[in-house]
N, C-alpha and C positions, 0 to 999 in steps of 0.2 A: 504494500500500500504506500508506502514513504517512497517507494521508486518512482512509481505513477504520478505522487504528487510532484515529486524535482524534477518531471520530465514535464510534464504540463506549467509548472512553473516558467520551464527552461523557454518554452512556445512562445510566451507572454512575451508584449513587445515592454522593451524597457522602461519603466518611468525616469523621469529626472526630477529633483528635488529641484523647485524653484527658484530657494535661495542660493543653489550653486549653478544656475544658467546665468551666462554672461550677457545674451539677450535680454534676457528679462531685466537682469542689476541694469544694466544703460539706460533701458527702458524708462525705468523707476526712476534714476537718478538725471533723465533729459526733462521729464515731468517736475521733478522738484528744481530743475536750474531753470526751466520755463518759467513754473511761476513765480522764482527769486527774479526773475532778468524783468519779468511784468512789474513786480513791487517797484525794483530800482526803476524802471523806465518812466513811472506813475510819478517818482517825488522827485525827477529828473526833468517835467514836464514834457516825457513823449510819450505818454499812453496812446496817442493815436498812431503810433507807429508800429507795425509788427516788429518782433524782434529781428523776423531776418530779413525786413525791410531797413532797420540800423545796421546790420552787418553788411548787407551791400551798401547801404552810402556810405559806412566807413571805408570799406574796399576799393566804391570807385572814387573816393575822396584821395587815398593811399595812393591810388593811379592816377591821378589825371595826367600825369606827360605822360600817359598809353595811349593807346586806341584799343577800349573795350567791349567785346561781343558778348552775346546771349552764350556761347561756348565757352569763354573765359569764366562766367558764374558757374557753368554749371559744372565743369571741374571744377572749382574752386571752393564750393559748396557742395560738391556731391550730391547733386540733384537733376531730376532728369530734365529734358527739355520742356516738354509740355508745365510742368511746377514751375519753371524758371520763365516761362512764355506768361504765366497765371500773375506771378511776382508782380513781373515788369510791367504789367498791362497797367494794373492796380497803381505802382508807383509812379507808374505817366499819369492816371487818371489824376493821381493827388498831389498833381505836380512837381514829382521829387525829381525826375528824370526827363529827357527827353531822349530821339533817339535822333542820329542826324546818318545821313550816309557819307559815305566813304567818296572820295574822288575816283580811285582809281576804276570802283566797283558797286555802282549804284543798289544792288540788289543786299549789300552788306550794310546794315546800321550798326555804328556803334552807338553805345550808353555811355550816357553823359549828365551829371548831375545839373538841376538847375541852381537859380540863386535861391529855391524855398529849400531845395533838399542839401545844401552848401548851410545854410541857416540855422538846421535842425542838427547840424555835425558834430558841434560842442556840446547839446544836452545829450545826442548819444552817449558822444565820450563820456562824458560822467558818470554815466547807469553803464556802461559797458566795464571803464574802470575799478570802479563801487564792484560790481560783481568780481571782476575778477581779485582782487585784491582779497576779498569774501574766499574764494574756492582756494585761493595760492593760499592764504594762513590754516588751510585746513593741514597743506601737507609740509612735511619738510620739504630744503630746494632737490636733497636727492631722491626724496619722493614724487617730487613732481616730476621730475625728471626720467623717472621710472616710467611711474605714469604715460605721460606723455608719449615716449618708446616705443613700451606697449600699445595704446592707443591707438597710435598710427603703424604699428605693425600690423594689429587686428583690421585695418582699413584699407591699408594696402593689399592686405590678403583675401578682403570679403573684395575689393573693388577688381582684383587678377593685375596691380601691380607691381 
């Protein structure tokens, strides 16, 4: 009888214990850095700004002597095109961007922050600062640094880089 049950056992597909999936802890811990980055963005006065509507005007703010495409965010951000098409549309509506084309190649727009989303750049900074300042005293620097490593090994590896 104990045979039959370790072999029926054996059958069963394996479970995993939630709090040791590495999907799921990210999961958990993008949700609690969401709604820290919402707090800081609220007493920073950009609640009306998505959070990763501040990461790209931080980005194309870091760039402007580029020329930057729908392609450049979406590596950059690890997001697919159609998300990144959804973004931009929204941050043209609310005037953060504009798109202008290219000389050489009419059919290429690059992004380009306006003077409202150039405006909004330093109360990013401060809720983006604020945060991170927040997550780095959680760890030591060779923790983070660890961290970090890891992180982007795990991303390289889920992205086939």
């Amino acid at each position: 009888m104990f045979e039959e049950e370790e072999k029926l056992k054996a059958k069963r597909p394996q479970c995993i214990y939630v709090g040791d999936a590495i999907g799921h802890e990210i999961k958990a811990v993008n949700h609690l850095m969401h709604r820290k980055m919402l707090e800081s963005a609220a007493k920073n006065g950009v609640d009306k700004v998505t959070i990763m509507h501040g990461w790209i005007i931080a980005y194309l703010y870091n760039n402007q002597d580029n020329d930057i495409f729908q392609k450049n965010l979406e590596s950059e951000f690890s997001i697919s095109r159609s998300s990144v098409t959804n973004i931009l549309q929204l941050m043209e509506k609310k005037g953060y961007i504009k798109r202008e084309s290219v000389e050489n190649d009419a059919r290429l727009k690059k992004i380009v922050l306006t003077e409202k989303g150039i405006s909004i750049k330093s109360s990013i900074d401060k809720a983006i600062i604020s945060n991170e300042q927040e997550f780095d005293s959680i760890f030591t620097p060779e923790e983070k640094q660890t961290f970090l490593f890891l992180i982007r090994k795990l991303k390289a590896g889920i992205s086939g880089q």
